[in-house]
DSSP file (Angstrom, degrees, kcal/mol; ACC not computed):
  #  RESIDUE AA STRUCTURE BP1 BP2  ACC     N-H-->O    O-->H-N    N-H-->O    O-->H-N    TCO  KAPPA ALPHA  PHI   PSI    X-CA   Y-CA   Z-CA
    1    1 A X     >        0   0    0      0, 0.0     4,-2.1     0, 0.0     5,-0.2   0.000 360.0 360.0 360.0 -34.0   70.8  185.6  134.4
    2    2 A X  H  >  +     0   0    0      2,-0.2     4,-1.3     1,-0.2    53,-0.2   0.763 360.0  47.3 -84.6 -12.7   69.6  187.5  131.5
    3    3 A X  H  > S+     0   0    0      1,-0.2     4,-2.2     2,-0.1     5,-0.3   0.945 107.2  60.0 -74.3 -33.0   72.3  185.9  128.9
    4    4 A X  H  > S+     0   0    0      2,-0.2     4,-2.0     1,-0.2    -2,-0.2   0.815 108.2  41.3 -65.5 -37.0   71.5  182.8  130.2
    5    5 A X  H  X S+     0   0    0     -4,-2.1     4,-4.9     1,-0.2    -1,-0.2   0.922 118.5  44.4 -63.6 -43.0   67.9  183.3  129.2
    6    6 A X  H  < S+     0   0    0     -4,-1.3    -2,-0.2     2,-0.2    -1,-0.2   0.775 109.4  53.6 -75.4 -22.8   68.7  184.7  126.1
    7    7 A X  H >X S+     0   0    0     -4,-2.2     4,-3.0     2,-0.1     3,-1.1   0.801 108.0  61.0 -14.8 -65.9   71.2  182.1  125.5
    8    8 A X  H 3X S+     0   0    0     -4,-2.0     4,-4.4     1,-0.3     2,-0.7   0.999 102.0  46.4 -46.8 -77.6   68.1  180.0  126.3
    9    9 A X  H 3< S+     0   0    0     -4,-4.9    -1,-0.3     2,-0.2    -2,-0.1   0.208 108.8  53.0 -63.2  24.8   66.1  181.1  123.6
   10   10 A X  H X> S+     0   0    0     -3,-1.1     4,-2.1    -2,-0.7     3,-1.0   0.396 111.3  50.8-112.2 -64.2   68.7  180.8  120.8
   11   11 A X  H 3X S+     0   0    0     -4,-3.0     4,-1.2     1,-0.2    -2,-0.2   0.831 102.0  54.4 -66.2 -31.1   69.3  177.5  121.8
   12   12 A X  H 3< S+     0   0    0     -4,-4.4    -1,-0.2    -5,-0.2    -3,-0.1   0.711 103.1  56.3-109.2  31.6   66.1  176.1  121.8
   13   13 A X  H <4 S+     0   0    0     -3,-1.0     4,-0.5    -5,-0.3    -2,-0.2   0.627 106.9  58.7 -89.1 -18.2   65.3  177.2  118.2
   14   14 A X  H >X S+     0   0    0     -4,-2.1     3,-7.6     1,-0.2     4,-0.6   0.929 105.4  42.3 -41.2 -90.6   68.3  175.3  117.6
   15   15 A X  H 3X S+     0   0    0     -4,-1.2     4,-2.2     1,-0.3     5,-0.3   0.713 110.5  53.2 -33.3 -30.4   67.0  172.3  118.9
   16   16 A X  H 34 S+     0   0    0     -5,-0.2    -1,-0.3     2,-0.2    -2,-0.2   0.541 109.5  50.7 -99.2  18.8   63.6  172.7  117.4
   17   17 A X  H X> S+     0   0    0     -3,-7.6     4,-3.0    -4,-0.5     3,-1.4   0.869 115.9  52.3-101.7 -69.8   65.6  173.2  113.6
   18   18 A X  H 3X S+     0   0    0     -4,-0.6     4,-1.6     1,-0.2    -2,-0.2   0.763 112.1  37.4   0.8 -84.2   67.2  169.9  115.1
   19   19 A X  H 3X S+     0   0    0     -4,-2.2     4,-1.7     2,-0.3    -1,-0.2   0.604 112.0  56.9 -69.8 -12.0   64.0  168.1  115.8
   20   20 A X  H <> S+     0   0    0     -3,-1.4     4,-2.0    -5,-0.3     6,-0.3   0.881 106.9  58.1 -88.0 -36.9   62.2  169.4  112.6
   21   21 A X  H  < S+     0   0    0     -4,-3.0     4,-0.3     1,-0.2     5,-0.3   0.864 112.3  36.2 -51.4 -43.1   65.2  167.7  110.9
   22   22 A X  H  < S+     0   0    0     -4,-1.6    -1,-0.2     1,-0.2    -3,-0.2   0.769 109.9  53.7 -92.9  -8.0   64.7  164.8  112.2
   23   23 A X  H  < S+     0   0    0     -4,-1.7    -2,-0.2     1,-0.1    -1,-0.2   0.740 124.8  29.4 -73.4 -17.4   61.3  164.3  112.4
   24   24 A X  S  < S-     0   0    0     -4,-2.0     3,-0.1     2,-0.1    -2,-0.1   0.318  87.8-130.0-105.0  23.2   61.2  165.2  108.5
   25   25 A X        +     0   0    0     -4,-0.3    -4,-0.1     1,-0.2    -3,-0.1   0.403  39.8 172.2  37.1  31.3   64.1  164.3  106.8
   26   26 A X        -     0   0    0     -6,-0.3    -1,-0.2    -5,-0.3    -2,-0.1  -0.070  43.8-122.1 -34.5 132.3   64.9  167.4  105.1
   27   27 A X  S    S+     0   0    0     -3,-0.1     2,-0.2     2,-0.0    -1,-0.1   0.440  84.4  97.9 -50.3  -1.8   67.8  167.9  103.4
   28   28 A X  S    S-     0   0    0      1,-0.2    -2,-0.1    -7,-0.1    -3,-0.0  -0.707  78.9-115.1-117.4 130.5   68.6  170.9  105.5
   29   29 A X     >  -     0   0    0     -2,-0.2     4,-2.2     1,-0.1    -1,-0.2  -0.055  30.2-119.6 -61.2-172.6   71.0  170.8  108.5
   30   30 A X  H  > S+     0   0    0      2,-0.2     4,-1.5     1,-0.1     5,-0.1   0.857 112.0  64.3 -76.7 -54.5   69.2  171.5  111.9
   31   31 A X  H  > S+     0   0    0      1,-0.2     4,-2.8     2,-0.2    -1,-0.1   0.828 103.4  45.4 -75.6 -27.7   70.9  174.0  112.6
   32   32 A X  H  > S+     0   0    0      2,-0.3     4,-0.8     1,-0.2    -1,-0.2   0.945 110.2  54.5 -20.1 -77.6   69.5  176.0  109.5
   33   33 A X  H  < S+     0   0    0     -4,-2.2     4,-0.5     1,-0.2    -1,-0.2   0.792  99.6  53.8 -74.5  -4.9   66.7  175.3  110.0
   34   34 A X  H >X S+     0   0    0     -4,-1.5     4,-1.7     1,-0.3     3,-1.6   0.887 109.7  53.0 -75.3 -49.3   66.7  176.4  113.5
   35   35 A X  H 3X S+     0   0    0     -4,-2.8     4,-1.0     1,-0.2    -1,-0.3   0.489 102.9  58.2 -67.2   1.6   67.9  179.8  112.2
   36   36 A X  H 3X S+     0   0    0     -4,-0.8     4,-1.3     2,-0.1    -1,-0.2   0.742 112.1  46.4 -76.7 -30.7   64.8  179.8  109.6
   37   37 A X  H <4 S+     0   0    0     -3,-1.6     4,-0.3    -4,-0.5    -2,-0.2   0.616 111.9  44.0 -92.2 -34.7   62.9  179.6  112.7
   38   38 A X  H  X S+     0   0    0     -4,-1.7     4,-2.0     2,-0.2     9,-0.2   0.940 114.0  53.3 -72.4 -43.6   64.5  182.1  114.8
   39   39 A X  H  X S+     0   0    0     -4,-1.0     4,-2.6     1,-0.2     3,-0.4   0.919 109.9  43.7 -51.3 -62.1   64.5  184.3  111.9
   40   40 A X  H  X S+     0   0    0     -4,-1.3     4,-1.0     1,-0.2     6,-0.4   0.550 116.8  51.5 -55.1 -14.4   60.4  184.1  111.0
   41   41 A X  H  >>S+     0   0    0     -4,-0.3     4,-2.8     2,-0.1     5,-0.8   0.890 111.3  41.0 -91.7 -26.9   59.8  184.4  114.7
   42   42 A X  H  <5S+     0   0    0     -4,-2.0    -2,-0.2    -3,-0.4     7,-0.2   0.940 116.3  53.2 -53.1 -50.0   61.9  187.5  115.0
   43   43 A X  H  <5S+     0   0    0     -4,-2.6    -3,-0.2     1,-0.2    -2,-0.1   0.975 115.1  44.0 -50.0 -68.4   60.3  188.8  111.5
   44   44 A X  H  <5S-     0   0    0     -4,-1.0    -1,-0.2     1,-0.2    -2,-0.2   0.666 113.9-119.6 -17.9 -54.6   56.9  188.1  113.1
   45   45 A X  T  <5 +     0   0    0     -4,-2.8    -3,-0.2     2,-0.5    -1,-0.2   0.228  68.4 138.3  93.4  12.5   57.6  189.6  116.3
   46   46 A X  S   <S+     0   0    0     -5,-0.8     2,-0.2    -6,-0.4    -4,-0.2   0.990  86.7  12.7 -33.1 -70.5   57.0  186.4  118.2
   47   47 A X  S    S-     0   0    0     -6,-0.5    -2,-0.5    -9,-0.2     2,-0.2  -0.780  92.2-118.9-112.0 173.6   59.9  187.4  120.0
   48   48 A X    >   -     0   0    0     -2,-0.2     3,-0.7     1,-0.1     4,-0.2  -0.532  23.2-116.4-107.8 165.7   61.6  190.8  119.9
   49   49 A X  G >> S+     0   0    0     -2,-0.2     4,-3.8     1,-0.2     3,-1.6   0.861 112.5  65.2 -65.1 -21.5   65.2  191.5  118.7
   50   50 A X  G 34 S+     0   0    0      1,-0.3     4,-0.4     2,-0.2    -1,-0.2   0.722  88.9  67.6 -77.3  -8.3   65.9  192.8  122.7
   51   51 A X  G <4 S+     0   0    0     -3,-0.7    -1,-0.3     1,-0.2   -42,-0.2   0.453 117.4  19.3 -92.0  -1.6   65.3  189.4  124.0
   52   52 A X  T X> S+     0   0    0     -3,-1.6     4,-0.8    -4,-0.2     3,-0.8   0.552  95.8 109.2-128.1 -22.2   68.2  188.1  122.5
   53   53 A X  H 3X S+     0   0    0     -4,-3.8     4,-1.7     1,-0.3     5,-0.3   0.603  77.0  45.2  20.5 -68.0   70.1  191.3  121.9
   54   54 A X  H >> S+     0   0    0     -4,-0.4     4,-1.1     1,-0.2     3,-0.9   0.999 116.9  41.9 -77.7 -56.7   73.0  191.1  124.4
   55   55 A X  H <> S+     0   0    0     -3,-0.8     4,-2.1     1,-0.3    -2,-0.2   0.727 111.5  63.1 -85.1 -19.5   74.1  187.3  123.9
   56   56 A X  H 3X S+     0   0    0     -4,-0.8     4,-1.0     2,-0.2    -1,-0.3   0.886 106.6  39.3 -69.4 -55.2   73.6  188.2  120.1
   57   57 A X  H <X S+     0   0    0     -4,-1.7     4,-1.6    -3,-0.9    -2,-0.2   0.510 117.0  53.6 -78.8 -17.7   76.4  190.8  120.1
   58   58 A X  H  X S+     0   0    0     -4,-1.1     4,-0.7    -5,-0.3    -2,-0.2   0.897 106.7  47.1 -88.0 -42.2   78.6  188.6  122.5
   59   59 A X  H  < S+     0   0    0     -4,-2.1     3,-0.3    -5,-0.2    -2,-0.2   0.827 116.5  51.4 -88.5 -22.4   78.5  185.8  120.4
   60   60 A X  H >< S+     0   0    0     -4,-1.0     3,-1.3     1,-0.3     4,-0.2   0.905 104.5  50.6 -73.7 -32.8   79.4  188.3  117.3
   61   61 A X  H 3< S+     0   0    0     -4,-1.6    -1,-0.3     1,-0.2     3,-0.2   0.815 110.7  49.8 -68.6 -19.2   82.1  190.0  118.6
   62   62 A X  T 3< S+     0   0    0     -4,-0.7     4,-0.4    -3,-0.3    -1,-0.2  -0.278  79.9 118.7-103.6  28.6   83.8  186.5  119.5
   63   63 A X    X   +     0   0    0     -3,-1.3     3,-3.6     1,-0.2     4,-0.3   0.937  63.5  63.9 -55.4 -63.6   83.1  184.9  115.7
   64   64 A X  G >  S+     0   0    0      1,-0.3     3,-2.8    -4,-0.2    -1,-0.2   0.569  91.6  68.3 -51.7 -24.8   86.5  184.4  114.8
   65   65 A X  G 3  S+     0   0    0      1,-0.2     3,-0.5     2,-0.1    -1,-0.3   0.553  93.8  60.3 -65.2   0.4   86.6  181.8  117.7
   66   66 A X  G <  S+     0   0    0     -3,-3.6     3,-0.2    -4,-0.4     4,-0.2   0.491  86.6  68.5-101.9  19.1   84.4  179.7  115.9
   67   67 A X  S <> S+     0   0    0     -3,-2.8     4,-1.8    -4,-0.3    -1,-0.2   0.190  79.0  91.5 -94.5  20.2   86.4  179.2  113.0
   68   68 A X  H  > S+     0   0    0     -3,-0.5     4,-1.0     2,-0.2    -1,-0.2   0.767  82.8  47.9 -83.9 -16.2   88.8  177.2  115.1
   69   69 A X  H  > S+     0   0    0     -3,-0.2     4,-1.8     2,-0.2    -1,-0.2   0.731 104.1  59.5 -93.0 -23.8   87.5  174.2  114.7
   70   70 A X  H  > S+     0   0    0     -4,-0.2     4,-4.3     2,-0.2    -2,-0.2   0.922 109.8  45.1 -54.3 -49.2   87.2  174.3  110.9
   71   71 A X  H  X S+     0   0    0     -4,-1.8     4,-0.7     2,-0.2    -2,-0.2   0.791 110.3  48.7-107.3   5.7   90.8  174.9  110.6
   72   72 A X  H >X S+     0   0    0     -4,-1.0     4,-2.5     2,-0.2     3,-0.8   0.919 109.2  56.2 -44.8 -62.3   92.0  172.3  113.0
   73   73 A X  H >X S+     0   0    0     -4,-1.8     3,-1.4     1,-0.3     4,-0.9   0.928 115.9  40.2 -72.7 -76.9   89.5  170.0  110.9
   74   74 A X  H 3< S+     0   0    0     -4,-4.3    -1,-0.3     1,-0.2    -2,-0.2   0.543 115.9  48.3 -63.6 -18.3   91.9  171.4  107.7
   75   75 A X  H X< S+     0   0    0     -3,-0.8     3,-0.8    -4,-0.7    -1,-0.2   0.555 110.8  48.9 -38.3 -49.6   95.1  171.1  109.4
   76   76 A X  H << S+     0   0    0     -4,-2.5    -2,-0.2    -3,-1.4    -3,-0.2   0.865 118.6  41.2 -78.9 -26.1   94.3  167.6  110.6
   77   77 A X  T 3< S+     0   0    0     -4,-0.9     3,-0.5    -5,-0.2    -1,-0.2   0.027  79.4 110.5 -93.4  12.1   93.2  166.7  106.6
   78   78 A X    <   +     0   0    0     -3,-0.8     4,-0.2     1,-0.3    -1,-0.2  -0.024  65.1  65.5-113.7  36.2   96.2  168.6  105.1
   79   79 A X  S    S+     0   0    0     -2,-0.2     4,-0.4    -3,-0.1    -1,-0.3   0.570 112.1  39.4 -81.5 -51.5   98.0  164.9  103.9
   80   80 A X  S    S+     0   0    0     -3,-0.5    -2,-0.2     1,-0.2    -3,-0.1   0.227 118.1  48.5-101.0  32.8   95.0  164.7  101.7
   81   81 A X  S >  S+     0   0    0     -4,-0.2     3,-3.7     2,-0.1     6,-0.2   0.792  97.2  68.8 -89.1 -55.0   94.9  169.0  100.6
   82   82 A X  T 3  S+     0   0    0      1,-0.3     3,-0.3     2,-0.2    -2,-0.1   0.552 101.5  43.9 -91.3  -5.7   98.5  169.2   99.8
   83   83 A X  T 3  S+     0   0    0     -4,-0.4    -1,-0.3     1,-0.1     3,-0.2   0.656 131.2  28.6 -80.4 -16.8   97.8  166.7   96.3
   84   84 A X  S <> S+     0   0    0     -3,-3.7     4,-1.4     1,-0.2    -2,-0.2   0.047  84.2 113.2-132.9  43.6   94.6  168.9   95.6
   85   85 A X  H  > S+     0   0    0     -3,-0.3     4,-2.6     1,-0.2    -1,-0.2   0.883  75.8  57.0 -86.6 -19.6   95.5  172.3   97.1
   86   86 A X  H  > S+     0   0    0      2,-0.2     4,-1.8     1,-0.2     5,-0.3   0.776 115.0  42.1 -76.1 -30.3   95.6  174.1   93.5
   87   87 A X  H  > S+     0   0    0      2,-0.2     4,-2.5    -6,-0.2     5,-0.3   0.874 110.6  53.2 -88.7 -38.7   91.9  172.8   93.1
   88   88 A X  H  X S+     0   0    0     -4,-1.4     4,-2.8     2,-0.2    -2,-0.2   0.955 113.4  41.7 -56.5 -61.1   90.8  173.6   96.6
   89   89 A X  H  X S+     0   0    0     -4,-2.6     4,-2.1     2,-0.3     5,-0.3   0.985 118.3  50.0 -79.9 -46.9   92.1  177.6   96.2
   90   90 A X  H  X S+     0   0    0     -4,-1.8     4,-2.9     1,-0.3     5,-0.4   0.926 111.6  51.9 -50.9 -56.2   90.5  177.5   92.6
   91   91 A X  H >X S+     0   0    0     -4,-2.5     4,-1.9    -5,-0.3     3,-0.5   0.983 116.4  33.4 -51.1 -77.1   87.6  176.1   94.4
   92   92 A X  H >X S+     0   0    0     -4,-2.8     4,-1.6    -5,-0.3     3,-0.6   0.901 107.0  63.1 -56.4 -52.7   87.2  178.7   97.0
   93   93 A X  H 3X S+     0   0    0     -4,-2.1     4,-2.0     1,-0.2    -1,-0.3   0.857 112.6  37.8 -57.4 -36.1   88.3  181.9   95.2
   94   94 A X  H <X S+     0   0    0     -4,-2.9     4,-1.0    -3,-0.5    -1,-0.2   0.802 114.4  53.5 -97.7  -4.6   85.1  181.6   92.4
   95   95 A X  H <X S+     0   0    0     -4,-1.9     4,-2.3    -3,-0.6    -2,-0.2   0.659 113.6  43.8 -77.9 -22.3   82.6  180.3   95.0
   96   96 A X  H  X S+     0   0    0     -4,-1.6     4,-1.5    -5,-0.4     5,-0.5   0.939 119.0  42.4 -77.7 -47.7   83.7  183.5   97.0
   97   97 A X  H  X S+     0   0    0     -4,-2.0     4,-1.1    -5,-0.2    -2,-0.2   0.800 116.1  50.8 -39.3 -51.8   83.5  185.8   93.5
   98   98 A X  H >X S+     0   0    0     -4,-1.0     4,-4.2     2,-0.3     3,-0.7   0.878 108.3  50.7 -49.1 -81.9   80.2  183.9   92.6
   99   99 A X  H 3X S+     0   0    0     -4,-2.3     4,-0.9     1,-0.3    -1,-0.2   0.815 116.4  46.6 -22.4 -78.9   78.7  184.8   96.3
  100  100 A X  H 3X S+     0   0    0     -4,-1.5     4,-0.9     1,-0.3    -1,-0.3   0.424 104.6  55.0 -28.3 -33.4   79.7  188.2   95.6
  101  101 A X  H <X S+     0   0    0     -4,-1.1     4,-1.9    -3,-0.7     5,-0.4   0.890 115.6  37.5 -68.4 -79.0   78.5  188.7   92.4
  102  102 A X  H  < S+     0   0    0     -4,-4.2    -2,-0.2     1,-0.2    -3,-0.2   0.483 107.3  62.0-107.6  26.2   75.3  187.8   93.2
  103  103 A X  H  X S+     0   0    0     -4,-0.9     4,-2.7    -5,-0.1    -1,-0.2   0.862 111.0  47.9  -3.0 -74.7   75.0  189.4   96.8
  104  104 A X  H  X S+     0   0    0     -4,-0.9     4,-1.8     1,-0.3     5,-0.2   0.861 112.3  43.1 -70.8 -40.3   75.6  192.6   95.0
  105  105 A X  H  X S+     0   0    0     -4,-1.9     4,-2.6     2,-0.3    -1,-0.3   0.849 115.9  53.4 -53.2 -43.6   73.0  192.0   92.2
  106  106 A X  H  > S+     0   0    0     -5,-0.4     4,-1.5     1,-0.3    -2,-0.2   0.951 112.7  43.3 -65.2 -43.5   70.5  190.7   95.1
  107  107 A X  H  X S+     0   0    0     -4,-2.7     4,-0.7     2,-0.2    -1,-0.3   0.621 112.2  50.3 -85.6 -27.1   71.0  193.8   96.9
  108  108 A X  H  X S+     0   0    0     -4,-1.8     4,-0.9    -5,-0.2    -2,-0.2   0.740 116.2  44.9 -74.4 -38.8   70.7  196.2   93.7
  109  109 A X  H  X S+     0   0    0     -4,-2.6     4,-4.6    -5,-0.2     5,-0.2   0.944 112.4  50.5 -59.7 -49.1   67.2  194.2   92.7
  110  110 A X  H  X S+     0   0    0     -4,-1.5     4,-1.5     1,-0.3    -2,-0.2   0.864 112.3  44.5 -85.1 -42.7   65.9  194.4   96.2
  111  111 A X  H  <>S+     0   0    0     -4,-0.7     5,-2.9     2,-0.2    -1,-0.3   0.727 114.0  52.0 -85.0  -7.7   66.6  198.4   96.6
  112  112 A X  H ><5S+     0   0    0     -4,-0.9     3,-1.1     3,-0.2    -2,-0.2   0.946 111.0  49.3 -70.9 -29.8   65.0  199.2   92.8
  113  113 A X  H 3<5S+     0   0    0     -4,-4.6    -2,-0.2     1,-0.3    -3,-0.2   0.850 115.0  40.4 -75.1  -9.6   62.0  197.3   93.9
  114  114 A X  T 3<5S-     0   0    0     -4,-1.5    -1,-0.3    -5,-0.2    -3,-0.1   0.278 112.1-119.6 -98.0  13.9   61.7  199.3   97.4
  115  115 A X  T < 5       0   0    0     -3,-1.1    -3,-0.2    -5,-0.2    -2,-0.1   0.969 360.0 360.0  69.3  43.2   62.5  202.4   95.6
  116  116 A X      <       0   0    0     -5,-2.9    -4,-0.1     0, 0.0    -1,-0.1   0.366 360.0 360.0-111.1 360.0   65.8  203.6   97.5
């Protein structure tokens, strides 16, 4: 009963990143924003981190099963990859560097200004 709740409350900040999406057209998927939502209430302390805690670690230890559908979805496209796969790995390998790059820079600013 208690994932299910916590379950619960995961899902309906979904749904209200969902419903903010469509009531305001935002460029931003639903589900985003639903994790903007979850996040500022968590930050707040509207709700506490224990109230989702257990389904939180359950759904983390089981990521890699939600990449399955991404790479069926690239599998199923891979007539129109295999002309542009050299752009595609180009593509991926400097958006990851990029990320990385400026992760580490975000994370070097963020501990001078807190002093660590």
């Amino acid at each position: 009963m208690k994932l299910l709740r916590q379950s619960g409350i995961i899902l309906s900040f979904l749904f209200a990143g969902e419903i903010v999406n469509r009531f305001t057209q935002v460029p931003i998927p639903g589900n985003v924003l639903g994790m903007l939502l979850l996040f500022g209430a968590l930050y707040f302390k509207i709700i506490e981190v224990s109230m989702i805690r257990d389904v939180s670690s359950f759904l983390l230890s089981h990521l890699s099963f939600f990449f399955v559908p991404a790479s069926v979805g690239i599998i199923s496209c891979f007539d129109i990859l295999s002309s542009t796969w050299i752009q595609v790995l180009a593509i991926t390998v400097i958006s990851t560097l990029v990320v990385m790059i400026v992760t580490g820079f975000t994370v070097q600013l963020v501990q001078r200004r807190i002093g660590r």
